[in-house]
C-alpha angles and dihedrals in degrees: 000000000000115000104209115033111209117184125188109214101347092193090062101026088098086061087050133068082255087072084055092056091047093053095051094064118111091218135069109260118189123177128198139180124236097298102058087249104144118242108168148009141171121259086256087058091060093046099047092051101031107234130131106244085257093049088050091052096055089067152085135229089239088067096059099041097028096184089064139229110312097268085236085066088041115169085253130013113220097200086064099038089226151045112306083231113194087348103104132359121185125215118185145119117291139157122266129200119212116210086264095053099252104147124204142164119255140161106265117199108190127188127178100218138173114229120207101280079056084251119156117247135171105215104200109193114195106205130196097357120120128150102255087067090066109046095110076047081058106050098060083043103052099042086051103041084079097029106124080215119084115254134188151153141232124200123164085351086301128107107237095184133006118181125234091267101048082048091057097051105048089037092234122126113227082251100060095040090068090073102050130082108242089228091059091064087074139088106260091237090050097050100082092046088047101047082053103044092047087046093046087047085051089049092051081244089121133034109188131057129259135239118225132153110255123203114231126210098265077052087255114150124225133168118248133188109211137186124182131187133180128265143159108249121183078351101303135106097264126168122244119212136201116196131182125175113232098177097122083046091063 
């Protein structure tokens, strides 16, 4: 695995013998300019996400790892006036939406690079991460992406994946949702109840959900009845929700 990525006229680099090095890769590699606007990708790349080339080059890096680049590996670093090129490259675990929203964890290798005409470019490798690794992944996802009851899942006090109808009824996008703690979406007097009573439902020590208020994006309250049980999700202990808004019941 190589650990910098340096690539000489990307635009042009699918008509040359580097597209068919890039190609040859086992892992998904997307490269951006400086505004995070994607302008190429390897043909793994296109396969993994799902999208057509021109689909793929309609988009942003922001859409495919929707919680953004560490703030500390941002796209430009303003102390320095310019991109930080060959100085620092991260490598850590991070979500990845496909083109149909299916959201799951891989290894991200990122390196701020200069290709031949001393433009800036972001190249964003996706490593060990092919479909057929997610299929249990696929199957939650797939029964609650039409449930007319609110699912989600928490994984490390992050949600990893929120159907259509949670995010409608707490006003937050998937997306936005990556980046906030689960706990914060309740009403300060209701967080300690509900951090026992999911806790109590996980030990078998409980056995019906909980009422609590909830706090929605606009900082409207509404009443929800939850239930959570435990799952493996991208092979690791993760906590399935069930949410369901009460508020016309109260």
């Amino acid at each position: 695995m190589p650990k910098s990525i340096v690539i000489n006229n990307p635009i042009s680099a699918r008509k040359d013998s580097l597209a068919m090095l890039l190609n040859s890769f086992s892992d998904a590699l997307v490269w951006a300019d400086t505004e995070g606007k994607i302008i190429g990708c390897n043909g793994v790349a296109l396969r993994m996400l799902g999208y057509s080339q021109k689909g793929m080059l309609e988009k942003s890096l922001t859409d495919i790892i929707p919680a953004g680049l560490p703030k500390e590996f941002s796209l430009f670093d303003a102390a320095l006036g310019r991109h930080p090129c060959g100085v620092r490259t991260m490598n850590e675990k991070c979500p990845v939406k496909t083109r149909k929203g299916r959201i799951f964890m891989a290894e991200v290798m990122v390196t701020h690079f200069q290709d031949s005409d001393r433009n800036h470019r972001t190249a964003v490798l996706i490593m060990n991460s092919t479909p057929n690794k997610w299929k249990l992944n696929d199957v939650y996802e797939a029964k609650a992406h039409n449930s007319p009851v609110g699912t989600y899942i928490v994984q490390g006090r992050r949600f990893r994946f929120a159907n259509p109808r949670f995010q409608q009824d707490i006003g937050f996008t998937e997306g936005e949702l990556l980046d906030i703690d689960p706990i914060s979406r309740v009403h300060p007097e209701d967080k300690e109840m509900v951090r026992k009573s999911a806790i109590d439902i996980l030990k078998g020590k409980r056995s019906s959900g909980y009422e609590f208020r909830g706090i929605t994006k606009d900082g409207e309250i509404r009443w929800f009845y939850e239930t959570v049980t435990s799952i493996t999700y991208n092979g690791h202990l993760a906590t399935l929700g069930s949410s369901k808004d009460i508020t016309e019941q109260k």
